[in-house]
C-alpha positions as CSV (number, residue, x, y, z in Angstrom):
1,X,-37.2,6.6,3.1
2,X,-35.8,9.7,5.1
3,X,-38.2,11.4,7.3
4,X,-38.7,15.2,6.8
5,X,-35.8,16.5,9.5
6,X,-38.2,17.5,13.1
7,X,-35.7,20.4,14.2
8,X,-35.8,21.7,18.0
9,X,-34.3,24.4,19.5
10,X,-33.5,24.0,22.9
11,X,-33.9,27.4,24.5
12,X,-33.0,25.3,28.4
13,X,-32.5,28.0,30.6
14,X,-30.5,30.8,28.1
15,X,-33.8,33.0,29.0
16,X,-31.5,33.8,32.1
17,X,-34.9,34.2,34.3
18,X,-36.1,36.4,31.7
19,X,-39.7,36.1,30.3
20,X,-39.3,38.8,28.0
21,X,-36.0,37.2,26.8
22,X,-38.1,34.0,26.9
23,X,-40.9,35.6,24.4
24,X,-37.8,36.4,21.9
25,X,-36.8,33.2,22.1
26,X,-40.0,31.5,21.0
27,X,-40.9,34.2,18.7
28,X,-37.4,34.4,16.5
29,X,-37.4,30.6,16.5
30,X,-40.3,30.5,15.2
31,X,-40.8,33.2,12.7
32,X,-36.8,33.8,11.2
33,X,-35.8,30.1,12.2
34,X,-38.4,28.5,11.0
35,X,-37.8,25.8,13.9
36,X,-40.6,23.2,14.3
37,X,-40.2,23.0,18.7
38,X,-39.0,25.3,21.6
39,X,-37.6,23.4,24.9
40,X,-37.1,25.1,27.8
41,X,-36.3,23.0,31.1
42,X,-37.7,22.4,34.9
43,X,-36.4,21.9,37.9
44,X,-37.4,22.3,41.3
45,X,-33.6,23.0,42.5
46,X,-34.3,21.6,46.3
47,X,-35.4,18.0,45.4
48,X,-32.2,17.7,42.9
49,X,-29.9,19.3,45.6
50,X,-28.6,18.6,49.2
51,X,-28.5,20.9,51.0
52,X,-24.7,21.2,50.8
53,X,-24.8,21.2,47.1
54,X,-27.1,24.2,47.9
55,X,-25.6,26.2,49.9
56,X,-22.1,25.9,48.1
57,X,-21.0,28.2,45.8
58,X,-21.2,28.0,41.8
59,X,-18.2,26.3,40.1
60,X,-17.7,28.7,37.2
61,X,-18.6,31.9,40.1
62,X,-18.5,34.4,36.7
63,X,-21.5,32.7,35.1
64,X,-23.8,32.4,38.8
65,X,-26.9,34.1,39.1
66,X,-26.6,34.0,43.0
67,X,-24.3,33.5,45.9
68,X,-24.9,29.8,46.0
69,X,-25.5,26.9,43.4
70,X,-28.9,27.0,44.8
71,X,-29.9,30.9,44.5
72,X,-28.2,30.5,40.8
73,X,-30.8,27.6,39.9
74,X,-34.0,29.2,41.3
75,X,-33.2,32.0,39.9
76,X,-33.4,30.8,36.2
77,X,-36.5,28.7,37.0
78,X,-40.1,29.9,36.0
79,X,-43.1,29.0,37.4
80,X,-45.5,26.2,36.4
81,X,-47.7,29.2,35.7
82,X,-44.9,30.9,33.7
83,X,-44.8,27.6,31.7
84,X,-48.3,28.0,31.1
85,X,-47.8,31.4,29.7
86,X,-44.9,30.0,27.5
87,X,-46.9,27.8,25.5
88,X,-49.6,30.3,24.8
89,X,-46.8,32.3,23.4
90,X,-45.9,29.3,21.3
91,X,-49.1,28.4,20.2
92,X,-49.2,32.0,19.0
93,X,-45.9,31.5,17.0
94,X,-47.0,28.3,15.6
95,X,-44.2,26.7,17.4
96,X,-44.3,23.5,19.8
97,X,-43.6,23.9,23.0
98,X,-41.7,21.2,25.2
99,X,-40.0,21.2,28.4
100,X,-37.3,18.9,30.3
101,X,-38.1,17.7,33.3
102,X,-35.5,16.9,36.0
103,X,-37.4,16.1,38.8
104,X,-40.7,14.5,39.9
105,X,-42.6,17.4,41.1
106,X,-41.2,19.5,37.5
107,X,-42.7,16.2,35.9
108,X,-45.8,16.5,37.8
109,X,-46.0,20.6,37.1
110,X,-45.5,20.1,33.1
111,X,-47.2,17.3,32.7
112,X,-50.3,19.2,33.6
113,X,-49.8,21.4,30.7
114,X,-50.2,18.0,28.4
115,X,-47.4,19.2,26.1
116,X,-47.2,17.3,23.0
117,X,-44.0,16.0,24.6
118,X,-41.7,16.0,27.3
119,X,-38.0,15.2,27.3
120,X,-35.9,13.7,29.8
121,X,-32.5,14.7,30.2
122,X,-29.2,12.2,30.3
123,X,-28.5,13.2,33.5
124,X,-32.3,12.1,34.7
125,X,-32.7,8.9,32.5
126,X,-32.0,6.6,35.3
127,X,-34.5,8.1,37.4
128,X,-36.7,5.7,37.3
129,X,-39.3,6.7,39.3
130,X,-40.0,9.5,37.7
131,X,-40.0,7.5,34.2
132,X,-42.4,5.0,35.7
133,X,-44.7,7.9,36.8
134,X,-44.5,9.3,33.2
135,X,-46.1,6.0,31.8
136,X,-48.5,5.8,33.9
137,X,-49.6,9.8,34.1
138,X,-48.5,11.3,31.3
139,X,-50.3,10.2,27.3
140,X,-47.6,12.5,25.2
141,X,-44.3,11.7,23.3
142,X,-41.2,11.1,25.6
143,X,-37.7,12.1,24.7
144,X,-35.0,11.1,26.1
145,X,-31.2,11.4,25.4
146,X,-28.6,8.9,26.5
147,X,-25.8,11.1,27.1
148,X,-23.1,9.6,29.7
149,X,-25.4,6.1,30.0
150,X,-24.1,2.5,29.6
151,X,-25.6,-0.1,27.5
152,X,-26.7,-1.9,30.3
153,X,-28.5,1.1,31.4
154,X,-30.0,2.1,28.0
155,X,-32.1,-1.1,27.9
156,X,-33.1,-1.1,31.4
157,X,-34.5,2.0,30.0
158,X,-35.8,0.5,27.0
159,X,-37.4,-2.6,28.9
160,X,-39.3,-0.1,31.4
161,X,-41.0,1.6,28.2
162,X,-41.7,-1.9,27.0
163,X,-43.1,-3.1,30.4
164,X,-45.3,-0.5,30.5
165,X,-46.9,-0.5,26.2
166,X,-45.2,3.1,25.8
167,X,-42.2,2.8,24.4
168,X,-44.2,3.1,21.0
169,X,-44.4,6.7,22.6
170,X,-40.2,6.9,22.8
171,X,-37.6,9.0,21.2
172,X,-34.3,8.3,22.3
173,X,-31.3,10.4,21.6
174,X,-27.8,10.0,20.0
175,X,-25.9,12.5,22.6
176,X,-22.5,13.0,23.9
177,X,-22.8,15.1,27.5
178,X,-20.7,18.0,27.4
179,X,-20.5,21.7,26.8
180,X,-19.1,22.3,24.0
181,X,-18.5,18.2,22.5
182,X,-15.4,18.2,20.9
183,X,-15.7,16.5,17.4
184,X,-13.7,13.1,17.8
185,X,-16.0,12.6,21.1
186,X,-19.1,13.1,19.4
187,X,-19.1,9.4,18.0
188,X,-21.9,9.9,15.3
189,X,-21.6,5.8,14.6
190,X,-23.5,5.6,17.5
191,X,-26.3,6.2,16.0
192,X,-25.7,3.1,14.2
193,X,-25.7,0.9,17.3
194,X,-28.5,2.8,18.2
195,X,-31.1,2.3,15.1
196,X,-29.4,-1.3,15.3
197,X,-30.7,-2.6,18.6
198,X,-34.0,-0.3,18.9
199,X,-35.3,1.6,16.1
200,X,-37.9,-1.3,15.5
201,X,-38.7,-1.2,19.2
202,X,-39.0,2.5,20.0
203,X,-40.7,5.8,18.1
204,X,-37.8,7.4,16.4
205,X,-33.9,7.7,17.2
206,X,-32.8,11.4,17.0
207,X,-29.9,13.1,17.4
208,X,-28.8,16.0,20.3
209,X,-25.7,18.2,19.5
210,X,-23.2,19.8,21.6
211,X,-20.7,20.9,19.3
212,X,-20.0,23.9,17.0
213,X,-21.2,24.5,14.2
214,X,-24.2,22.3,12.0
215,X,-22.5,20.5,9.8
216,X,-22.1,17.0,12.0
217,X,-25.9,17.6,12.5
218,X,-26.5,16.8,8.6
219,X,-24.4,13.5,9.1
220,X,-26.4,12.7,11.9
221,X,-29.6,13.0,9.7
222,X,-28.3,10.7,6.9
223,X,-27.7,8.4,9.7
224,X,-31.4,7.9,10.1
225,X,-31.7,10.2,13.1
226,X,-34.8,12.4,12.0
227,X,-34.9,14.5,15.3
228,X,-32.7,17.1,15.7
229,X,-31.9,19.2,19.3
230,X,-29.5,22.1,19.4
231,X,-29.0,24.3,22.1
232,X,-30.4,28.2,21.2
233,X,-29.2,31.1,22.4
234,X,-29.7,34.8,21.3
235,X,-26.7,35.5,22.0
236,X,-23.3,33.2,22.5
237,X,-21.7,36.4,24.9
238,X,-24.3,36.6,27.3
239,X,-23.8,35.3,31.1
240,X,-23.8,31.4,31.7
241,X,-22.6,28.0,31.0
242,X,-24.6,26.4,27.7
243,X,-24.7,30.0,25.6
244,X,-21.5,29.0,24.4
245,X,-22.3,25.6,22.8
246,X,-25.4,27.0,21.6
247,X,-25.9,28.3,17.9
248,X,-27.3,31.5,17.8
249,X,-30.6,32.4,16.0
250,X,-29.0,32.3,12.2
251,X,-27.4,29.6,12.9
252,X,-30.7,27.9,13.9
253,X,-32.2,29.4,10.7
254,X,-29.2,27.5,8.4
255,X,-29.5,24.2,9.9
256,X,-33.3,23.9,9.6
257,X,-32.9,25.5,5.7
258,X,-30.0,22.9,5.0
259,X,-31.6,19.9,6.8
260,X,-34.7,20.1,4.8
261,X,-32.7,20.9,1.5
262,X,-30.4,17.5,2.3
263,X,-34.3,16.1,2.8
264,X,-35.4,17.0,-0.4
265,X,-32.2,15.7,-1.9
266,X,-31.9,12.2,-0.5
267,X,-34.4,10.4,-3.1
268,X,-33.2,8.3,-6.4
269,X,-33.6,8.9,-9.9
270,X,-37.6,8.9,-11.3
271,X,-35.9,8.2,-14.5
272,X,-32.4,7.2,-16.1
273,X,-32.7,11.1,-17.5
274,X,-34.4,13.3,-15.7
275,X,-36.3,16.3,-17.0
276,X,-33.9,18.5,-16.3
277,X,-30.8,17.0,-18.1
278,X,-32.8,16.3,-21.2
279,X,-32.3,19.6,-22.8
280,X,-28.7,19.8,-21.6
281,X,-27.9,16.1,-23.2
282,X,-28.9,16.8,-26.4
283,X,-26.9,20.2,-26.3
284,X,-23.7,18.6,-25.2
285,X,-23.8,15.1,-24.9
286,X,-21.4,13.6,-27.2
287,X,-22.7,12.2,-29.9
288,X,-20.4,9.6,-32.2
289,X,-19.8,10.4,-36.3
């Protein structure tokens, strides 16, 4: 039995600082992409950073926001109360709203907005920490992808949920880490090993895409993985480092139409001839002497 396909669109930070750019994000993922979650992402840029990291400048200097690393990040972060005002818009839209969470004050800040759930991004699954304070704090669903993250790690991970009775409450995710995932590196039988070793123990196993274009997302679905993150942009041109291995908003809009119609498609036969052949085999079924 295949799920119906849960698609999100992960806005991150392709807002660029913008609420009103924000606002069209929720609203066109919503209403043309028919999307069923929004995910932005949180960070509070001087717990994650030294203060060399900082202070230096940004790698790719064309797509920074500021004259260091550390002016670029705050200036794509919103307020917890900006949060806030994000998922009344989504509520609005009928759309979910989620956040990531790279941090333990962003955990504390978005937690307090009891989001139906809250991801955890590869780079932040080993912080344990901050997973341990999600258990004990936090009553939603937990994502969390397992982009660049050994097997050992994966079911320390795992344990931790277990430990603490929540991993009932855990989605983990199928993910390659990087921007955009070449096709032979995004390994989709995985999600094999994945389903293999914890589907029975955890919520659900989804699927988070870097690449280009949807059609590796529709593997990933017949795979079992009935989760499915993209990166959104609403535009692929504008300024900074994931618009580019984002889909755009009709690109959105085709992967939810064709995951659902690969949803309604996956069943067997109600009968050896179904309805709809009947009047088509006696028109031109062959029929001997």
């Amino acid at each position: 039995m295949y799920k119906k396909p849960y698609i999100i669109a992960e806005a991150g930070c392709n807002h660029m600082g913008q609420m009103e750019i924000a606002h069209d994000l929720i609203h066109t993922a919503a209403i043309f992409c028919k999307a069923d979650a929004i995910k932005f992402q949180k960070r509070c840029s001087k717990e994650l950073l030294t203060p060399e990291q900082y202070n230096a400048p940004h790698p790719n200097p064309i797509n920074s926001y500021g004259k260091t690393y550390g002016e670029h990040r705050e200036f794509l972060e919103f307020t917890l109360e900006q949060h806030a005002q994000l998922k009344r818009w989504c509520e609005e839209a009928g759309i979910t709203y989620s956040t990531s969470v790279w941090d333990m004050t962003s955990a504390k800040e978005i937690a307090s907005l009891k989001p139906k759930f809250i991801k955890i991004p590869s780079a932040c699954n080993n912080h344990f920490e901050m997973l341990q304070w999600l258990c004990d704090n936090y009553e939603g669903e937990i994502q969390l992808s397992f982009g660049m993250t050994t097997h050992e790690e994966e079911e320390k991970i795992v344990e931790l949920f277990e430990k603490n009775y929540r991993a009932k409450d855990l989605v983990l995710f199928n993910c390659t880490s990087g921007y955009p995932v070449p096709f032979k590196d995004v390994c989709l039988l995985e999600i094999n090993r994945m389903r293999e070793k914890y589907e029975s123990r955890v919520k659900a196993i989804g699927f988070s895409g870097h690449h280009l274009g949807i059609a590796i997302d529709i593997a990933a679905y017949t795979l079992g993985t009935s989760i499915i993150e993209r990166h959104y942009t609403l535009d692929r041109t504008w300024k900074g480092t994931d618009h580019a291995a984002s889909l755009e908003p009709d690109g959105i809009r085709k992967l939810t139409r064709n995951l659902n119609a690969v949803h309604e498609a996956l069943s067997y036969k109600t009968s050896e001839i179904l309805p709809i052949e009947e009047e088509q085999r006696n028109k031109l079924k062959y029929k001997k002497g």
